[in-house]
Structure formats: C-alpha cells, structure tokens
C-alpha positions in Angstrom: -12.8 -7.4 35.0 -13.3 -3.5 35.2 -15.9 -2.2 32.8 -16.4 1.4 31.7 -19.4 2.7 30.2 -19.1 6.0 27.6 -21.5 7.4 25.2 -18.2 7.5 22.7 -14.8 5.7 22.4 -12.0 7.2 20.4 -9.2 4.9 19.8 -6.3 6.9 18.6 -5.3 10.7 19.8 -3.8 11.8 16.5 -6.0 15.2 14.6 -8.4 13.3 13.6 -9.7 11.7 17.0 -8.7 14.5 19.5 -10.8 16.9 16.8 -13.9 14.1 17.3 -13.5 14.4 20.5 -13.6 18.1 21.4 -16.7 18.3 18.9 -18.3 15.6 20.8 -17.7 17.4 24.1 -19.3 20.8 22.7 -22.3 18.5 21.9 -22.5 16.9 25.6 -21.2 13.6 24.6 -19.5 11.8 27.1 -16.0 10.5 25.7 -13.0 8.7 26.5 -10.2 9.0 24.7 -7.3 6.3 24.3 -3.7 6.4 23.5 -1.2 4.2 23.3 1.8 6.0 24.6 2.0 9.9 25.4 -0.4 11.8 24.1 2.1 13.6 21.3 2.8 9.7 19.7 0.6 10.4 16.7 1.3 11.0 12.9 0.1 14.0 13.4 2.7 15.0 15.5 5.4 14.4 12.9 3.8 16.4 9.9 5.6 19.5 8.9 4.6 21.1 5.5 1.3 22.3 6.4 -2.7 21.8 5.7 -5.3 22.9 2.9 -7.4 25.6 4.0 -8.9 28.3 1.6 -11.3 30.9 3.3 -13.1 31.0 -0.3 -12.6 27.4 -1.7 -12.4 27.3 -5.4 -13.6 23.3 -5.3 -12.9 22.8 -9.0 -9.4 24.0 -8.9 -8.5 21.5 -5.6 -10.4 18.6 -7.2 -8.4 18.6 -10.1 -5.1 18.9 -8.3 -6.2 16.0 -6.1 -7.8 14.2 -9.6 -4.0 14.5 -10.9 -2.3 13.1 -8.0 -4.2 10.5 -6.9 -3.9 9.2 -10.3 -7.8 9.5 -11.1 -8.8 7.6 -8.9 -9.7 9.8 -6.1 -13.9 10.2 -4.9 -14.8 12.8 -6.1 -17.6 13.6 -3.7 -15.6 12.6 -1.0 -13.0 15.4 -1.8 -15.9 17.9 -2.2 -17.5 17.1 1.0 -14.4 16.8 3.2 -12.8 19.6 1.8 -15.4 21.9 2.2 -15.9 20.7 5.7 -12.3 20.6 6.4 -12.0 24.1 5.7 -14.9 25.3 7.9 -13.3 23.1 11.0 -10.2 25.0 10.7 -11.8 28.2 10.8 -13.9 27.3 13.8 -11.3 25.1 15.7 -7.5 26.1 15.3 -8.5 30.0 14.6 -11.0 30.4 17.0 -11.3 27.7 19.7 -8.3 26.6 19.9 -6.0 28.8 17.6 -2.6 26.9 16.1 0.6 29.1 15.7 0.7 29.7 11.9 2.7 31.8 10.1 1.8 35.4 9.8 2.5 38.1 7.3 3.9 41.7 9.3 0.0 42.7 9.0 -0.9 39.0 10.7 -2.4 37.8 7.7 -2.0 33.7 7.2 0.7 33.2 5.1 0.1 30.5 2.3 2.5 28.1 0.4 2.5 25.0 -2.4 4.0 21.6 -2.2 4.0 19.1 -5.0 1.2 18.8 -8.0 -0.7 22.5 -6.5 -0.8 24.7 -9.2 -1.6 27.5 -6.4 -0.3 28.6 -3.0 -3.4 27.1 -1.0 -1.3 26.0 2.5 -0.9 27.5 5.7 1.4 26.7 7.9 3.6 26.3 11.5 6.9 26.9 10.4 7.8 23.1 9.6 6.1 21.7 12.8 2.6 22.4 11.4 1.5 18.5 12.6 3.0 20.0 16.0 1.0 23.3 16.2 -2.2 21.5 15.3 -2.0 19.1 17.7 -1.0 20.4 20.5 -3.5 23.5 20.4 -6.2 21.1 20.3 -5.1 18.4 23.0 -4.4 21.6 25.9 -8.3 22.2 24.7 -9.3 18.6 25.0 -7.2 18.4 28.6 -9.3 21.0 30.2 -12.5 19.7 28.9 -13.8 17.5 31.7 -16.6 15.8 29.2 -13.6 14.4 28.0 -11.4 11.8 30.0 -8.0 11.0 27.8 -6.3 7.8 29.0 -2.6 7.9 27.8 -0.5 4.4 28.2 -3.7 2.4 26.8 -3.7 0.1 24.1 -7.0 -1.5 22.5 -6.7 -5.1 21.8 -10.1 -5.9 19.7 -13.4 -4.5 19.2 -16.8 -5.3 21.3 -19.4 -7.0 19.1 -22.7 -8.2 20.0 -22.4 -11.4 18.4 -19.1 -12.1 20.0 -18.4 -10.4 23.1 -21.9 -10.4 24.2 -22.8 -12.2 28.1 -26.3 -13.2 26.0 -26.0 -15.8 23.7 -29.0 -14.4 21.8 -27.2 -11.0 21.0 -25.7 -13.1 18.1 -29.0 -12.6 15.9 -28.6 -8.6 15.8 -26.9 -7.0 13.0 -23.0 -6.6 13.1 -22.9 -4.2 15.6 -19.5 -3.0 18.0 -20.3 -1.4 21.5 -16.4 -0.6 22.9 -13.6 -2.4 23.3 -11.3 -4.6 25.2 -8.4 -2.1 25.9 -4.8 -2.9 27.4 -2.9 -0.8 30.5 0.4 -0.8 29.6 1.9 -0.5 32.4 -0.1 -2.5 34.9 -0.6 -5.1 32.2 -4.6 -5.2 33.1 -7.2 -5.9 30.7 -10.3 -4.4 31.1 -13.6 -3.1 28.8 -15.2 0.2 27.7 -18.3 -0.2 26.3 -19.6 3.1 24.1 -22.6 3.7 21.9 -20.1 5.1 19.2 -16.4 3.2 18.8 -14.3 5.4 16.4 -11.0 4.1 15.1 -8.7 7.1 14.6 -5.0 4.8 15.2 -3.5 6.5 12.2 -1.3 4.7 9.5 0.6 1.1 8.9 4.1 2.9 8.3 6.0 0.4 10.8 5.8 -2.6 9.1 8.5 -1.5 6.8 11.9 -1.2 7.5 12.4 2.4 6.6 9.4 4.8 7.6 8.4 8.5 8.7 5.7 6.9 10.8 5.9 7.4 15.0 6.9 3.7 16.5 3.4 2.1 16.8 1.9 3.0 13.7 1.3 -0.7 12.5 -2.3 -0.6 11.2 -3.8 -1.6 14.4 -7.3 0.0 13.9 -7.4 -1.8 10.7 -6.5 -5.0 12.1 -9.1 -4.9 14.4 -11.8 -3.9 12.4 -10.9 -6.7 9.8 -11.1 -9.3 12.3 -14.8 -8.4 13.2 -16.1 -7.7 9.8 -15.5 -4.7 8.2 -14.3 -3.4 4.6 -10.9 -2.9 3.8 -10.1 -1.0 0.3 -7.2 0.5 -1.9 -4.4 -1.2 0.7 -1.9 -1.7 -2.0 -1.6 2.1 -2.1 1.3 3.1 0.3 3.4 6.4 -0.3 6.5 6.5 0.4 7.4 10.2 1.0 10.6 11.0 -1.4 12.9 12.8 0.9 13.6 11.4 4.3 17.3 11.9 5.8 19.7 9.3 4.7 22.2 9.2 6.9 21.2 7.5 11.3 18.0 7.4 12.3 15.3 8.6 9.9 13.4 11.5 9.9 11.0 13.6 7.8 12.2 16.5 5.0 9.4 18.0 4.1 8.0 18.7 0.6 8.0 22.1 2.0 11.3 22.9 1.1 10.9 21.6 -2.5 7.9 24.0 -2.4 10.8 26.9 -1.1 12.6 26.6 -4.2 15.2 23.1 -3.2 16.6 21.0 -5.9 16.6 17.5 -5.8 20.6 16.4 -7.4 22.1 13.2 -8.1 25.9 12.4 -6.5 27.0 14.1 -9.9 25.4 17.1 -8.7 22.9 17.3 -11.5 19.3 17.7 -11.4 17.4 15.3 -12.5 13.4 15.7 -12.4 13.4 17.4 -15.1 14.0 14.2 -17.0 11.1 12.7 -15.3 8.1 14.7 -15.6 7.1 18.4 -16.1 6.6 19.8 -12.5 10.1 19.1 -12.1 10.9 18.9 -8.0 6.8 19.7 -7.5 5.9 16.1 -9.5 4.1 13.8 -7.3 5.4 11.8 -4.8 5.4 8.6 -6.6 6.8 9.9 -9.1 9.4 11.6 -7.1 10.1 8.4 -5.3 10.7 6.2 -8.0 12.6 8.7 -9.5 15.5 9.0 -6.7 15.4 5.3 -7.1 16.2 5.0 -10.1 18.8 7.6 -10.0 20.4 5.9 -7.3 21.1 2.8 -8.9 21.9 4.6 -12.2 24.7 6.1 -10.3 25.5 3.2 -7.4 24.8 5.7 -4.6 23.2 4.8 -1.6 20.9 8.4 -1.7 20.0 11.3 -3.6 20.8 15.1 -2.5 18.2 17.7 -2.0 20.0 21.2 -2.1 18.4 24.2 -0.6 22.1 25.9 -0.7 21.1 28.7 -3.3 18.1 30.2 -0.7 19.4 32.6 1.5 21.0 30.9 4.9 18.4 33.1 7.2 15.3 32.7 5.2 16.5 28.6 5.1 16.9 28.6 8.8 13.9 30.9 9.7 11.5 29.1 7.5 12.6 25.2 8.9 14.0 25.8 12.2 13.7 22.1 12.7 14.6 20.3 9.8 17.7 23.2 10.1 18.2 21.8 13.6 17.8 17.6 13.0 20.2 18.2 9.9 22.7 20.0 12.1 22.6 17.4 14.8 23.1 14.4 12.3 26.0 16.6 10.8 24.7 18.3 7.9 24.2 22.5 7.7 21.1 22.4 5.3 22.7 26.3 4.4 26.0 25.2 3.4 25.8 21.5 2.0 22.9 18.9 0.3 21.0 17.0 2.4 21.0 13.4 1.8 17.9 12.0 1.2 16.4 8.8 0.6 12.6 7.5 -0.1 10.2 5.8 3.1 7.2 4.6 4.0 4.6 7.7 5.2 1.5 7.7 4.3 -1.6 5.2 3.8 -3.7 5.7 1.4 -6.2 2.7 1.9 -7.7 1.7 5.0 -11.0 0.8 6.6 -14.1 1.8 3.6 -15.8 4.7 5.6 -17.5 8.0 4.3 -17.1 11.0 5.1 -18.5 10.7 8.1 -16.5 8.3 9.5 -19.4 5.7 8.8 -18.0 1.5 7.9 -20.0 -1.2 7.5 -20.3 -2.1 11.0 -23.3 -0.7 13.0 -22.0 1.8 15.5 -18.2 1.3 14.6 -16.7 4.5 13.2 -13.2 4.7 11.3 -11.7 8.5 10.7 -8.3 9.9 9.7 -5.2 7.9 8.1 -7.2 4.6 9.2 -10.2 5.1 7.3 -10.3 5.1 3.5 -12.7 7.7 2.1 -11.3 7.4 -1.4 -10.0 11.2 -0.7 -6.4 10.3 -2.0 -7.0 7.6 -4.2 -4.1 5.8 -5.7 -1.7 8.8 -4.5 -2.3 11.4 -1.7 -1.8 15.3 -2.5 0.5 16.8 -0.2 -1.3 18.6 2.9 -4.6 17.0 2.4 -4.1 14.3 4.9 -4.6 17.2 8.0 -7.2 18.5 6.2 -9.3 14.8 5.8 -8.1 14.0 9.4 -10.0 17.5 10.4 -12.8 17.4 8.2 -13.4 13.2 9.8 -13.7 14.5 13.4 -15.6 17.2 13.0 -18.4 15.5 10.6 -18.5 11.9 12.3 -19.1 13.5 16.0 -21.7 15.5 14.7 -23.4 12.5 12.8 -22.8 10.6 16.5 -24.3 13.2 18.2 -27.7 13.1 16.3 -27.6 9.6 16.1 -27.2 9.1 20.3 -30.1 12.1 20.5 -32.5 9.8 18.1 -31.8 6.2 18.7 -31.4 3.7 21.4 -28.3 2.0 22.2 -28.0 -1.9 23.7 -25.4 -2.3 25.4 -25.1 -5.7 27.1 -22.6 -6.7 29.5 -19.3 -7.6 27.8 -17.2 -11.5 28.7 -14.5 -11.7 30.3 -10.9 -11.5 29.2 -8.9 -14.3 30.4 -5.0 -13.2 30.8 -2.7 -16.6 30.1 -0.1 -16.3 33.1 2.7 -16.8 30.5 5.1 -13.3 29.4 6.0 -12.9 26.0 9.5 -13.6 25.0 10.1 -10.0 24.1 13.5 -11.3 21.9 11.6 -13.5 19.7 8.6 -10.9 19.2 11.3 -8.0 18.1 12.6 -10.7 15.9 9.3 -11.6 13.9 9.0 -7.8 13.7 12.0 -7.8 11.9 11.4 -10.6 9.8 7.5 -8.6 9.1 9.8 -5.1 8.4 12.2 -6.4 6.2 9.9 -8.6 3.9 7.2 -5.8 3.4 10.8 -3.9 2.5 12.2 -6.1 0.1 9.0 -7.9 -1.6 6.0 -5.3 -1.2 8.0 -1.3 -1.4 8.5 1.5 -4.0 9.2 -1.3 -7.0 7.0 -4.4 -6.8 6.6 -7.6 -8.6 4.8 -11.0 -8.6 7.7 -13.0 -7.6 8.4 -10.1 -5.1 4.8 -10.1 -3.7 3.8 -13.8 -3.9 7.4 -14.5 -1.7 5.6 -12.3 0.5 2.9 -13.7 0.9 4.5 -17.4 1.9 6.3 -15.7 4.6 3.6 -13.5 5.7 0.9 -16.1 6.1 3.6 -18.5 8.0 4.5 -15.9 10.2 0.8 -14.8 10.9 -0.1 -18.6 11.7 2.7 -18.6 14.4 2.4 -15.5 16.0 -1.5 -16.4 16.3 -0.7 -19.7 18.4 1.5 -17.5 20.0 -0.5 -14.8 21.0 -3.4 -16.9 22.3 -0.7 -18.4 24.9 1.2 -15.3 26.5 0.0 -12.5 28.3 0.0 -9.1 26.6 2.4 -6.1 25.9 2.4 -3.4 23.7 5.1 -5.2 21.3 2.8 -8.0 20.8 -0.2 -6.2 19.8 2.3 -4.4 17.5 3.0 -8.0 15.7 -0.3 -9.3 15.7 -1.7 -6.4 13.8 1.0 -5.3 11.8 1.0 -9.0 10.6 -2.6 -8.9 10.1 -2.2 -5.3 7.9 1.1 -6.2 6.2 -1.0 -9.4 4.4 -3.9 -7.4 3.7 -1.4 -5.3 1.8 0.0 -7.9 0.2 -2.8 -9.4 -1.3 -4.4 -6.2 -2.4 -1.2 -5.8 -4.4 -1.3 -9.4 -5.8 -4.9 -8.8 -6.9 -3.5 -5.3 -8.5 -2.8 -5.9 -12.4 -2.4 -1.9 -13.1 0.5 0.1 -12.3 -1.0 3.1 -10.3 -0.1 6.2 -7.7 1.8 4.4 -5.3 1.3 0.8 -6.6 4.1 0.3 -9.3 4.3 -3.2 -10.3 7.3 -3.7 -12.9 5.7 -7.4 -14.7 2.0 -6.7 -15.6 
C-alpha cells in the first residue's frame, strides 16, 4: 500500500479548506489537499447571495441579527470570534491576496446588500455567483502554491487513529488521536494512506440525503460520518434549512435570497402575497419561517409551488444584477423579467455537524473539523443568510494558524498505518442507486420541513435496517465513490434522525407538529 506523509491533510476543497490551506502554505506547512471530484464540486461553489464583511464591525448589531435567526440559540462567542476573524480574512485574502470579483460602485467602492432578518445592508457581493468568485480566486492561488499539492478525483474513506490503524499494538493506550487517512482514487480504484500531523475535515454539508436539495452531488455528510465512527461529538443535527426558493419546475437549482433582498415578492397561484400574514419582515423573515410558509400556502391552495415575482424591478437592473439565475430561468423556460418564477423549498444548509471551536478544534487529538461540517454553534437552530462564507472563512484562517503553532511546539507520532485490504468483488451499482433512493426519499417524507414522531420513528426502522445491510455490504465489495456516498449518508441521515427524535421543542429549522 502507498503511504504519504504531510504535515496537514485537508479533506474537502470547498472555502473553508482551500482558505486552510493557503494559510498553511504562507506559514511553511506542508499540505495536501483532497477532493472528491473536480476541484469546483463544493458548496461553495453554488452560493450566490454574498458574504458578511464590515470593514468596521458593529458586533452587537450582527449578534443580534444572528441571535434572532438562529432562534436564540446561536454561541454567542462563537459569533463574536468568527465574525471578527472572518472579516479580517476577507480583507487579507480575497482583497489583497487573492482578490474576488465583487461588485463595485462607479468610484470602485464595494457595493453592500441585505438578505433575510439583517436590519442593515452588511453584504458584499459577485453578482449572484459570489460562492463562484470566492472560490475560484482562491483555488488559482492555491494551484500555484507548490507547498500545496491538491489531489482532485480522491475520496477519503475513514480516519487514521492510533488505537486502530496503528502497525503497534501498544499505540492503543494513547489518547484518541487521528494521524491521516485512508483515501480512495477514483478512478484507478486504489486505496492508499496519508498520514498528517493535522487531519481537517472541511467535506461541506449532508444536503443529498434528501430528495430535493441545493447541495452539489456528493454532499452526504461524509466528514461527519467519519469522524462519528472514530469518536468524535456530533451536535444540533436535527437542524437542517431548507432554503425557501429553489426552481420548481426540472432539475433543481438555487434562487437566491438575493432577490428577495432586491425588492421580489413571494405570491401564491392567486397571485397574492402572502408573508405578510406570516410574520413582520414580510419576504426578509427567516428562512424557516419562509419555508414553512410556502408550504403551507401550497396546500392551502393545492399547488404544487409558490411564485416569487421580481416582475415590478426594472428588466436591465433584474438581468444585470442575476445574470445567472436570469440565465438558468431562461433555459428551464421562464424570463425572470416578464413572468414569476416558480419556486419551491429544499434541503441547503446544515446547521449541526461535528462540535468544534472556532478553531476548528473536536474532541479528537489532532483531528480538525471547519466549515459546513463543523458545528461551532455560529447558526444555532437557524443560519443567517451569508454567514455560512463568512464561518467557512473565518475556520480556515484560525484553525491553520492554531496548526501552525501547534506543529512549531509539539511533537507528532506518527506510526506506520495497516493495510487496507480491497475485497475483489464490485459493487452492484443498480442496487447502491437504489438504497440511495430508498435513504433520499425517507429523510423526504419522515425527517423534512414538517416533522413528527410517527414521521421520525418510521424513519428510524428503515434507516437502521438499511444501515445494517449496506454495512455487510460494504465490508464485501470493493469501493466506488457511490458506495462511500451510501455508507455515510446512511450513517448522517440516522444521526439526524435521532437528534430529532430526542428534540421535544419546535425550533429554527426543527418543526415538529405533535410535542
């Protein structure tokens, strides 16, 4: 079996682990970078409205906005910390270092916005590709960085451990401790290991274990999968948002809050708008309440979506302002200019995730969880819009400097890792796409928007069945990326399942209809 050897692993090439890694670069730390498919595949990639950045941050007003919408239950320090940080790493990174394409007044001045529950215009922004701009400045800095080496088409299949991966028995009595990971070539199908002083899990959100989601195809929760099986915390996983307005009609994609923000009206099939019945920032509520509003309206009226008109904006500032929403409506048959847009709630983003702080640190010596995977308590029961770039930011930047001082203080064992023995048997790709149907459909039905305890404990019987299969399963066939896809979106699905079980209270994204 090949073996690497790194001073840091990044699992993931989303903002939050491409931003780790050109920090650890600038502070001579030697990094490999993994990613599952092409390097744009990420989250990150797919966000349009824009990102939190004040040059003089008024933390009191923020905190409150982010108290509000996370439903209270938001850390408060947490928020501080990575907000203040966030906004420095934006400053230094994507103005300076590796400047993003944001909009700019005639003068060149950043232009700001609002989304939903801001009370001020504290966003800047890339048009409606602001995920895009962000990412791609910083992975052409990360490609010419030759501290770094990024290894696209490369999946991790579980974490290195002392007690368990070790070649010395006697590595079992040191503290939980990770040193790499067992990692997947896609297309060769070899298995080898990279063994790092630092493992950070940056593999974004769980998104794709529903049926209906924003989320880029492989986002099944695999870097909390993996960091459940060897020990570490998981929190808040009930809390899933489903983003209120995602095109209706084909193949889902994002409408961002953005164009709520712009002035667009969110109307039943009657034509009326509604959210004013629902709550007192109108179209700005937050999401959750958004959400659950267009689903009630929709089976009020017995229509299959909800309408979100822009159609009273003028056309050029419309097309100008969301060149590609303009363009993805257009293509699916819909002039955003001239008619509604049908909308409908999914899946987007995860609140809960692996317990880390701000700094990226878990419970696991060594092992480091940032971004979308990691739960800081930042966007408690309910994230505010545009502060997931800004924690994904804020993540990278603070854990690779907390790695750096800890590689220049401490020493590192790193023993020799087993070997991973590849069963000659393939996978029966048919029956894999159908258990990730069966996985997709249940979290749909019994664990969405609307839940309850007959919903969730149904659940629950399917989801442990199907996780005892595909386990027996797994253990017998050689590996794919599909696979790894239903082992760990499995794994996820159930931890969201019982967090919502345990869940009495009605919360953020957690609305459970039979307390």
């Amino acid at each position: 079996m090949k073996i690497l050897h790194t001073d840091c692993l990044v699992i993931g090439a989303g903002i939050a682990g491409c931003v780790y890694a050109h920090e650890a670069a600038k502070k001579g730390l030697k990094t490999i970078l993994l990613s599952c498919g092409p390097l744009e595949d990420a989250n990150s990639d797919l966000a349009q409205g824009g990102i939190v950045y004040e040059p003089h941050l008024v933390m009191q007003d923020l905190l409150e906005d982010v108290q509000l919408a996370t439903a209270h239950l938001c850390n408060d320090e947490a928020v501080r910390t990575l907000s203040q940080a966030g906004c420095k790493a934006i400053e230094e990174i994507f103005l300076k270092e590796a400047p993003a394409n944001f909009d700019r007044d005639e003068k060149g001045a950043l232009r700001f916005t609002r989304e939903g529950a801001h009370r001020k215009n504290r966003i800047i922004y890339s048009k409606d590709t602001t995920g895009h701009a962000l990412l791609s400045a910083i992975q052409k800095a990360i490609l010419h960085n030759p501290a770094i080496t990024v290894m696209p088409g490369t999946s991790a299949i579980d974490l290195l451990t002392l007690s368990h991966s070790s070649t010395n028995i006697l590595d079992r009595y040191y503290p939980l401790t990770v040193f790499g990971a067992y990692v997947l070539d896609n297309t060769s199908g070899e298995v080898f290991a990279i063994t790092a002083k630092k493992t950070v899990l940056a593999t974004g959100g769980v998104g794709q274990v529903y049926r209906h989601t924003t989320n880029f195809q492989h986002a099944y929760g695999h870097g909390i999968a993996m960091a459940y099986r060897v020990g570490a915390r998981v929190m808040n996983m009930e809390f899933v948002q489903f983003h209120p307005t995602v095109f209706a009609k084909g193949k889902n994609f994002l409408i961002s809050e953005a164009l709520r923000g712009e002035g667009a009206i969110l109307r039943n099939c009657r034509g009326e708008a509604f959210m004013p019945r629902y709550h007192a920032l109108k179209d700005l509520a937050p999401r959750d309440i958004v959400a659950r509003a267009i689903e009630q309206e929709r089976l009020e009226t017995s229509h299959n979506c909800v309408y979100l008109d822009i159609t009273h904006e003028p056309a050029e500032f419309t097309k100008n302002r969301f060149p590609a929403i303009y363009k993805k409506c257009l293509e699916s048959g819909i002039d955003l200019t001239k008619q509604p847009i049908p909308v409908v709630p999914a899946a987007h983003y995860f609140c809960g995730g692996i317990y880390a702080t701000p700094q990226g640190r878990t419970n696991i010596v060594n092992l480091n969880a940032i971004g979308e995977t990691a739960c800081t308590g930042y966007h408690g029961a309910n994230r505010l819009a545009s502060t997931s770039l800004l924690e994904a930011v804020a993540m990278g930047y603070l854990c690779a400097a907390a790695d750096a001082q800890d590689i220049a203080q401490n020493d590192f064992h790193i023993p020799a890792p087993k070997e991973w023995v590849i069963p000659s048997e393939k996978p029966d790709i048919n029956l894999v796409k159908q258990d990730l149907d069966t996985l997709k459909n249940t979290m749909w039905n019994y664990v969405g928007l609307v839940r309850s305890h007959t919903r969730l404990n149904r659940a629950e019987k399917i989801l442990r069945h199907l996780h005892n299969e595909i386990d027996a399963f797994y253990k017998g066939n050689a590996l794919c990326q599909e696979l790894l896809d239903l082992r760990n979106g499995t794994q996820t699905a159930l931890l969201i399942t019982y967090a919502a079980i345990k869940d009495e209270q009605s919360r953020g994204c957690h609305y459970i209809i039979d307390k």
